[in-house]
N, C-alpha and C positions, 0 to 999 in steps of 0.2 A: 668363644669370646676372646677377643684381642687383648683386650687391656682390662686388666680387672685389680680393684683396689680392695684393701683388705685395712677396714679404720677400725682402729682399737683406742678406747679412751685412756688418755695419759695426763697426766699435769701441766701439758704447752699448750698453750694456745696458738694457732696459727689459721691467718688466711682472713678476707674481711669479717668473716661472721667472728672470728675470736672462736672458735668452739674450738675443743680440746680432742684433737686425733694424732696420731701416729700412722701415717699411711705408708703402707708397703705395698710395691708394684711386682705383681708375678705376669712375666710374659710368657703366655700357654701356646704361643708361635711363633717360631722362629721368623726374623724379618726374611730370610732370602727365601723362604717359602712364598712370598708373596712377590717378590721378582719374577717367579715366571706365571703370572699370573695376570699382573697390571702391568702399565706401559712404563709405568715411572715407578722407582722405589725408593725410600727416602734414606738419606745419607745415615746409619745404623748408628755411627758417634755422636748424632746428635741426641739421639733419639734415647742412647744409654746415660749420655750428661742429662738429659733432662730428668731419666728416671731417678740418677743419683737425686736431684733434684728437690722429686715429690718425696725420698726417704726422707731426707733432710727437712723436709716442711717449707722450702721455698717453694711458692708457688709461681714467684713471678719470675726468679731464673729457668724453674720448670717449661715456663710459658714459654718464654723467649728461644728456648733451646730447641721447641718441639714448632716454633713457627720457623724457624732455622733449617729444620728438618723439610716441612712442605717445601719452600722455597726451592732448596736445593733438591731438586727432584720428586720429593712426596706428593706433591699435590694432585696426585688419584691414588694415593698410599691410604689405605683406610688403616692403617695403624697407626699414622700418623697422624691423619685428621681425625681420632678420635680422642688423642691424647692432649689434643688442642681445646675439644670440645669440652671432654672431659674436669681437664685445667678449669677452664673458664666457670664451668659449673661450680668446683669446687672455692673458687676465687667471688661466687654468689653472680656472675655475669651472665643475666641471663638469656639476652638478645644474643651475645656471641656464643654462648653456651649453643643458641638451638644454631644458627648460622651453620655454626662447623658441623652439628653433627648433621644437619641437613646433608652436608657436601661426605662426608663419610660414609653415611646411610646408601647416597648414589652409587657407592662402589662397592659397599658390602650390606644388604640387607639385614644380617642378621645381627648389628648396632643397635635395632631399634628398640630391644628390649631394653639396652646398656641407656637409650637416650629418653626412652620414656621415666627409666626406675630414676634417672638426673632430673629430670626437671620436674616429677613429683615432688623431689625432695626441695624443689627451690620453692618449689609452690607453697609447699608444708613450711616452710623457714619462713617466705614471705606472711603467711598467712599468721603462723607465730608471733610476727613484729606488725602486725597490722599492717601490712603495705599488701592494701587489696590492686592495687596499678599491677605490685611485681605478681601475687596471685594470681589474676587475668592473666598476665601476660606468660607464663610459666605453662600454667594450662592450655592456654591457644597452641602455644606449639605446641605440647605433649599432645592435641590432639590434633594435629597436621602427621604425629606418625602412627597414632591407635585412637581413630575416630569415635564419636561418644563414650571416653574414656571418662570417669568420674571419682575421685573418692573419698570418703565417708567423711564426713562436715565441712566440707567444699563450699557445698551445693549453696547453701544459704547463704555467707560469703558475697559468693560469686553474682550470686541474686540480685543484693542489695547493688555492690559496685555498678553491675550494671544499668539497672533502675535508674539510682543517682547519674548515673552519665548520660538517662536517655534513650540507652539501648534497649528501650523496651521490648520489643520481640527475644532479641538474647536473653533478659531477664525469666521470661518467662520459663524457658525450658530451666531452668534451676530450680526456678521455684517450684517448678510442677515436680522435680524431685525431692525438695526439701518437704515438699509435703510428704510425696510418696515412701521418703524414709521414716517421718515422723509417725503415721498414719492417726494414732489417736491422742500421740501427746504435743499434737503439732498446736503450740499459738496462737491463739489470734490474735495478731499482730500480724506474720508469715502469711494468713489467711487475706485478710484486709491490702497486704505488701500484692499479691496476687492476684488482686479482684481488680487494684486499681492498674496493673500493669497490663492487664488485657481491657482496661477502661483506655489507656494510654493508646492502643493499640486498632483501638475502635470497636472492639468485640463486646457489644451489651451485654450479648446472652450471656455467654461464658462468666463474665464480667458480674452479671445480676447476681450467680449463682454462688460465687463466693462471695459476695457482698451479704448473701441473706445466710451464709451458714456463719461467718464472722458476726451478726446482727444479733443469732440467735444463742451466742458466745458470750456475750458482753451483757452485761447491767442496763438497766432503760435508760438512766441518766447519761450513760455516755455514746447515747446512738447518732446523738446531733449529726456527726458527721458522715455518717455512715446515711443515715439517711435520707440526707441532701444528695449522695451520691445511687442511693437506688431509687429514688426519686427520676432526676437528671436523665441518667441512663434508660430508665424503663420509658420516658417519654422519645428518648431518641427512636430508641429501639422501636416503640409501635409506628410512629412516622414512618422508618423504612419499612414495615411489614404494611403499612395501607398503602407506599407509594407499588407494592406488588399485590394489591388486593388482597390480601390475609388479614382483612378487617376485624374477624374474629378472635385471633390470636392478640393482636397488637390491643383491642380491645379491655383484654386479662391484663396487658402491661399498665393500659393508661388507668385503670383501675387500681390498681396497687399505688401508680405516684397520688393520688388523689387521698387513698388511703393513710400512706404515708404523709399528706401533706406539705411534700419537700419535693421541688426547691417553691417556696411561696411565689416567688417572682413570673414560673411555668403554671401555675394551678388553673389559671384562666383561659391556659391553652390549653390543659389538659381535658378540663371540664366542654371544652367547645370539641375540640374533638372527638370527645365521648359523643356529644350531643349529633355531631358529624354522622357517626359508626350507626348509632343505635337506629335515626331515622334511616340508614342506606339498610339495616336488619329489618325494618318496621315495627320497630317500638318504636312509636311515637310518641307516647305519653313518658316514657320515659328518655326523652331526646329531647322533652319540650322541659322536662325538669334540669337536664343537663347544661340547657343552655339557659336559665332563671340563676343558677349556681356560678354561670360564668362571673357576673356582675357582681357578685356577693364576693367571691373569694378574690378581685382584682385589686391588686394595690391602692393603682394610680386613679378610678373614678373614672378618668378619661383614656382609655386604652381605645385604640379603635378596633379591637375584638369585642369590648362591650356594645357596641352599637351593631355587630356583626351581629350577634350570639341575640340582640333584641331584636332584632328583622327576621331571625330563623324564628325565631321563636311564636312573634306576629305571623310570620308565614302559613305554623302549625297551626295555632291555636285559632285566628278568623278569618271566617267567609262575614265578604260583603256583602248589602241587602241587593233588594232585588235583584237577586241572582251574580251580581257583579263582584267575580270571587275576588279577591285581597290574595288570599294566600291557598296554596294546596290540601289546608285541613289536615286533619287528623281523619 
């Protein structure tokens, strides 16, 4: 390790967060050891004014001294550019923080512990003052150098940020850990937060699945919601399953929303596509009922699926006289 600081709590406060350190810098390698090593090496006087610097707790002559140093020659000096990086870290900066040690990390790999253990910590500060932007942002880079990195109450956090911005896919994989750490003391709330972000996402199934174990979580009176949403979804879902002929399956779904009763506004389509499924199974008696139920459970009176669902229905139920059939029978 190039640059390594050693924070001891004292009575000063120093640096934007205000927290109380005393930082001393031990350097565990001599600079002209890396002269014959890299092309360029940074100017050693800046690089000791800066460290006087960080004893002292300025951070920003620190900064200045050790961009000083890049400039004049360091810039493929990774002990240079880590004490830039570093700085910044400690200065709560978090976009320049990973910047430099990006460019650090290029000339010496073995940084990346020093740059992952920094922007944990910014992530951890941020997460501290609720600034879930700087927590995102913290952890993206940290995992640009230790991919699926995560740690312990991140995850949910991270979740939520995401959700609210949108990034529903991103969401997911958090939540799918916030569960995973939780396992049995996990919310519902987190549960419901997870159902509807692979709703977001277009995945019923998945989607259906935590909607019914958050369903079976919660008190009856406050399913309202919950069950306009496994409703909704389990109609979507069999649509796609009969537009690939798995009439069967999608049949279990459209049964549930009917069950459910939710969303009232779909019941009429639900009911007619039952009635759809069952005659292409040959229950026909029970297809001639599905589409009698269309009519009864439709809002509006005048939907033109009620007039669909009474033509299937006539279809099933009469043969004309003499011989002159009307419809296909039962």
């Amino acid at each position: 390790m190039i640059f390594l600081r050693i924070i001891q709590q004292t009575d000063d406060s120093i640096g934007v967060f205000k927290r109380p350190y005393k930082v001393s810098v031990v350097l565990v390698s001599l600079l002209w050891i890396f002269a014959g090593c890299f092309s360029t090496t940074a100017d050693e006087s800046f690089l000791i004014q800066g460290d006087e610097a960080i004893v002292r707790g300025d951070l920003g002559a620190a900064l200045a001294e050790y961009r000083m140093a890049v400039q004049r020659g360091g810039s493929e000096d990774p002990s240079a550019l880590v004490r830039v990086a570093h700085t910044h870290a400690l200065m709560g900066n978090i976009d320049e923080a990973g910047d430099s040690y990006l460019q650090a990390v290029t000339f010496d790999p073995d940084l990346i512990d020093q740059a992952v253990s920094d922007l944990v910590q910014l992530a951890q500060e941020a997460m501290n003052r609720s600034d879930l932007f700087g927590l995102a942002s913290a952890m993206e880079i940290a995992k640009t150098f230790r991919p699926g990195i995560m740690v312990d109450g991140m995850a949910l956090p991270l979740a939520r940020h995401y959700f609210n911005s949108g990034q529903y896919a991103t969401a997911l994989s958090y939540y799918q850990s916030a569960i995973s750490d939780r396992n049995e003391d996990t919310i519902p709330e987190v549960i419901f937060e997870a159902a509807s972000a692979y709703d977001e996402v277009g995945d019923c199934r998945r989607a259906l699945l935590h909607y019914e174990q958050y369903r079976a979580m919660i008190a009856s009176w406050r399913r309202g919601e919950v069950d306009w949403k496994i409703g909704n979804c389990s109609i979507a879902l069999a649509r796609e399953l009969r537009s690939v002929d798995a009439d069967e399956e999608a049949l279990v779904y459209l049964e549930r929303a009917v069950v459910i009763g939710e969303p009232r506004s779909l019941q009429s389509l639900a009911y007619f596509e039952i009635g759809e499924i069952l005659f292409d199974l040959n229950r026909c008696e029970e297809a001639m009922q599905a589409f009698l139920e269309v009519s009864r459970v439709d809002q509006t009176g005048t939907s033109p699926l009620v007039s669909r669902a009474r033509w299937r229905y006539d279809e099933l139920r009469f043969v004309g006289s003499l011989g002159a059939v009307r419809g296909t029978g039962c």
